[in-house]
C-alpha positions in Angstrom: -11.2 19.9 -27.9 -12.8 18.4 -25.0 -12.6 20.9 -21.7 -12.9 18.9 -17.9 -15.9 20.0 -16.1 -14.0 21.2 -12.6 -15.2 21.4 -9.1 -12.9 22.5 -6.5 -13.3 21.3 -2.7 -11.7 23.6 -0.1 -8.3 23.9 0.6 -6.0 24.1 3.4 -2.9 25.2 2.5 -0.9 23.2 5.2 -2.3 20.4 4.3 -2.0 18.4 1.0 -4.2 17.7 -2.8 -4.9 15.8 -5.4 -7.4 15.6 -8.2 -10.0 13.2 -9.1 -10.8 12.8 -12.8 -13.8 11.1 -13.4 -13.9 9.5 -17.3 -17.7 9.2 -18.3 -18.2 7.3 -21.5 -18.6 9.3 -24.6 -18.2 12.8 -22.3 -16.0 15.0 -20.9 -13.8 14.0 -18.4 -15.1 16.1 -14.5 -12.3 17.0 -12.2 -12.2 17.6 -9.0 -9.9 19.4 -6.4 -10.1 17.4 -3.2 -7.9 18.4 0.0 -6.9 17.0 3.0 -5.1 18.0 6.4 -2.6 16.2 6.6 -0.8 12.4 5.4 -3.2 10.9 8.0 -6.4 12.4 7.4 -5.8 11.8 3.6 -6.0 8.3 3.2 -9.6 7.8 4.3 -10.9 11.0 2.9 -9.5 10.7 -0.2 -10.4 6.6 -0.8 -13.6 7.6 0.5 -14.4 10.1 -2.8 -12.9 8.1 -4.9 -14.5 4.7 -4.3 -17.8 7.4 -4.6 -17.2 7.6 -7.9 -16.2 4.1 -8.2 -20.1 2.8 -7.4 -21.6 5.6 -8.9 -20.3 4.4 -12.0 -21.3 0.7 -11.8 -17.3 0.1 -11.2 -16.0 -2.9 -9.1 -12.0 -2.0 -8.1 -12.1 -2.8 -4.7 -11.9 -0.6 -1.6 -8.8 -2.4 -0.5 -6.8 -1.6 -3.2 -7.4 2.3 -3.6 -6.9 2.9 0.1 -3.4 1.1 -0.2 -2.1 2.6 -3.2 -3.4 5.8 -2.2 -1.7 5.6 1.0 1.3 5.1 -0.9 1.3 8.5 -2.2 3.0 10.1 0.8 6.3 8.9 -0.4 5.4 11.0 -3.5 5.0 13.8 -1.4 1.7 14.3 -3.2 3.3 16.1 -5.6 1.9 16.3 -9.3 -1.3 13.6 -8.1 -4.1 12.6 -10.5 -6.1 9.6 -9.8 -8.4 8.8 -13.0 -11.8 6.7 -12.9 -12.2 5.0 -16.1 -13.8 2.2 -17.6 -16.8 2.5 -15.3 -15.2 2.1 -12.7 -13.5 -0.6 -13.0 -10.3 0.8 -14.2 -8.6 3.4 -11.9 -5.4 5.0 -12.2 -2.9 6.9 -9.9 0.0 8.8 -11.1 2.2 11.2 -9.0 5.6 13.6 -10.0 7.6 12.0 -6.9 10.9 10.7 -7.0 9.6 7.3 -9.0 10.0 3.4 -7.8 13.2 2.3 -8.7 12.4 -1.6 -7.8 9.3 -2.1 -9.6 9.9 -5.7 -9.2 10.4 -6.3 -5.6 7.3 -3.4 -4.7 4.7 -5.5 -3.8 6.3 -8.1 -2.1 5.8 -8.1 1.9 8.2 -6.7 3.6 9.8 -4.5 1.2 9.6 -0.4 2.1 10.5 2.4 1.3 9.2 4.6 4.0 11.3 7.3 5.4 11.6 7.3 9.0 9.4 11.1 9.0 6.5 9.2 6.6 6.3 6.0 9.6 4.5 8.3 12.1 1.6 9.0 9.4 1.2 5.6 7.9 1.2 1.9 8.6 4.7 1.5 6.9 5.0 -2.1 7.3 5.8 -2.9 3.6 2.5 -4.2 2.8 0.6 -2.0 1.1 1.0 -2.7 -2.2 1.0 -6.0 -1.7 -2.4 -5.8 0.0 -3.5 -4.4 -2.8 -2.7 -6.6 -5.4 -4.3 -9.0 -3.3 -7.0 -7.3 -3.2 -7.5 -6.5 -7.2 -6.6 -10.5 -7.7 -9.2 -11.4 -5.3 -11.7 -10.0 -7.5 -10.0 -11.4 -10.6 -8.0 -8.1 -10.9 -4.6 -6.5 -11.6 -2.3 -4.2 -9.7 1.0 -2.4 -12.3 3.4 -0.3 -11.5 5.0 2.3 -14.0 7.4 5.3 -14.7 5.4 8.3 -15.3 6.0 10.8 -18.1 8.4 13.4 -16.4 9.3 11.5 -13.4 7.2 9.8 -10.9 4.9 6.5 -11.2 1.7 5.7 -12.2 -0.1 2.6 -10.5 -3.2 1.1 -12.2 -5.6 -1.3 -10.5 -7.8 -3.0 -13.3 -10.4 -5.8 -12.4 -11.4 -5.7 -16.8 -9.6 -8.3 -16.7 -8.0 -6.5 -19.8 -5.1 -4.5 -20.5 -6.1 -1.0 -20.0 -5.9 1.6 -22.9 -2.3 3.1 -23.8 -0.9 1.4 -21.5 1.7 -1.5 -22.0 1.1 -5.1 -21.0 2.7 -5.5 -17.6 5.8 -7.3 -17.7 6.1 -11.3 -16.2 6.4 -10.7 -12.6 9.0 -12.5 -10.9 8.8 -15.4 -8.9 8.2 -14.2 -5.7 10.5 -15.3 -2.6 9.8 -19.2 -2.3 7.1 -19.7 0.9 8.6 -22.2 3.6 5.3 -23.3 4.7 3.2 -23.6 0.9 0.4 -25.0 2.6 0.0 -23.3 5.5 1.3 -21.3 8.7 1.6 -23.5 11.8 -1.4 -21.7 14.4 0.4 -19.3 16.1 -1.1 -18.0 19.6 0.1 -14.9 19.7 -0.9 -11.7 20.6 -2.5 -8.9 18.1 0.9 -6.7 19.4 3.3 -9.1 18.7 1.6 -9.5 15.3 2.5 -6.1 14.8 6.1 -6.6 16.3 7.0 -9.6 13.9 5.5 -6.9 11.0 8.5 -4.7 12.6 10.7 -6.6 12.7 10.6 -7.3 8.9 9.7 -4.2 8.1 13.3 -3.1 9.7 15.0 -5.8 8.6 17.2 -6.2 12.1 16.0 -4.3 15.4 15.7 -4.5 18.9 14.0 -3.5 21.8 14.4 0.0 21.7 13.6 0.3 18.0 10.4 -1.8 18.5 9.5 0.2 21.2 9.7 3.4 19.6 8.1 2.5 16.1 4.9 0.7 17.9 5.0 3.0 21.3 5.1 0.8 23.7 8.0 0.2 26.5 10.9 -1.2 25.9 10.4 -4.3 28.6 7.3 -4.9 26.5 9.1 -4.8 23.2 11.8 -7.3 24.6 9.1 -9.4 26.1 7.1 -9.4 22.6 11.0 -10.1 21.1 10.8 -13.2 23.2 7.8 -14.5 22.8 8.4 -14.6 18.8 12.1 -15.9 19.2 10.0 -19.0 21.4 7.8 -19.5 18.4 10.8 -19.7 15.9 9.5 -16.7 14.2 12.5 -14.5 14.6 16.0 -15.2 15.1 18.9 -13.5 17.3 22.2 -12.3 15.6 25.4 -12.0 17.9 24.8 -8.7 18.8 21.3 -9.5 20.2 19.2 -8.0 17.5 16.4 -9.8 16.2 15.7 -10.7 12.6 12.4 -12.4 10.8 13.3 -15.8 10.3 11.1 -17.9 7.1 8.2 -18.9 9.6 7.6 -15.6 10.4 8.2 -14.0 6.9 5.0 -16.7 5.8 3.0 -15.8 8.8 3.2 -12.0 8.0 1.9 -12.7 4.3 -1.0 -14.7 5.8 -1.8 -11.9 8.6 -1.5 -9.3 5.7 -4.0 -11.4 3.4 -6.1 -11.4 6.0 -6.6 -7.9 6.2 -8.4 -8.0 2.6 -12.4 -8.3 2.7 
């Protein structure tokens, strides 16, 4: 019966875990402890150990990917989370005991969220994550799935084997995403690297104004109406009656090319 090899970083009991598993060829798995502060502090440190392990073993899942899904993790709470580095490094695996993705389907389009309003002050929360990192996996001829775990929870594997990995079933057929308005290509918008983030809001939320805008991005609420403005001029989001603002086709393409853009 094979034993892991454990090593145990220190802990802060405030702040939140998870453990590294680390699947050498022909040994014994080594697992490590590895704590951070708090949601935001977490992301970085705990991308940063594991894409360590990722080069040391030869591995080529991309940085992009990790940090995304890993980020992802506060809606789990980080409860019950093991992130597994096999295949030398090209395979790894992150599983939590949270409360599950009910629309595996729709997860990695843009757009789509599930962020509580108390997780949006500790992450991006702009619905993209996921879909950043598929991108990111597929850029390297990789592949991003999204499962129920044993006992609740989800388990999220980014391969770039370019095979199915080991007890694990083939991912389904995704669905065909959301047609694009603009196939080939987003008019050149000139706008600013705020509004950017304001359209990204505005999906995000799915129908806000002003005073939501300003509050999510903190800024002031004549900048959020001015920002408002400035997108309704470019036709990339629409007013309702009630003078809320909703992401209209242009601007649901452009967010998918600014978020592809974010991926090295």
């Amino acid at each position: 019966m094979m034993h892991a090899q454990r090593t145990r970083e220190a802990w802060d009991p405030a702040g939140v875990g998870v453990r590294v598993a680390v699947y050498p060829p022909g040994g014994e798995p080594e697992v490590t402890e590895v704590a951070a502060a708090n949601p935001r502090s977490a992301t970085p440190k705990f991308t940063r150990f594991v894409m360590g392990k990722v080069e040391e073993a030869g591995g080529k899942v991309p940085e992009d990917a990790v940090r995304e899904v890993v980020e992802n993790l506060i809606h789990a709470g980080y409860r019950g989370v093991v992130i597994s580095v096999l295949d030398g490094g090209n395979v790894v695996r992150v599983s939590d005991k949270g409360p599950g993705v009910e629309n595996k389907d729709r997860a990695m389009e843009y757009g789509f969220s599930g962020a509580e309003p108390e997780a949006l002050g500790e992450i991006r929360g702009v619905g993209a994550g996921l879909g950043i990192a598929r991108a990111a996996a597929e850029k390297v001829g990789g592949t991003v799935t999204i499962e129920d775990n044993l006992g609740g929870g989800t388990v999220t594997t980014i391969s770039v084997t370019g095979e199915r990995p080991a007890g694990r079933e083939a991912e389904p057929p995704r669905k065909t995403a959301p047609q694009r308005r603009y196939p080939d290509g987003v008019p050149r918008m000139n706008i600013s690297e705020r509004q950017q983030k304001v359209l990204i809001t505005v999906l995000e939320c799915g129908e806000v104004g002003p005073s939501t805008v300003a509050d999510r991005l903190e800024i002031s609420v004549s900048t959020a109406y001015r920002d408002l403005s400035v997108l309704e001029e470019h036709g990339l989001v629409l007013a309702d009656d009630s003078g809320k603002r909703l992401v209209s086709p242009l601007g649901r393409d452009l967010v998918e090319t600014i978020v592809n853009s974010w991926v090295k």
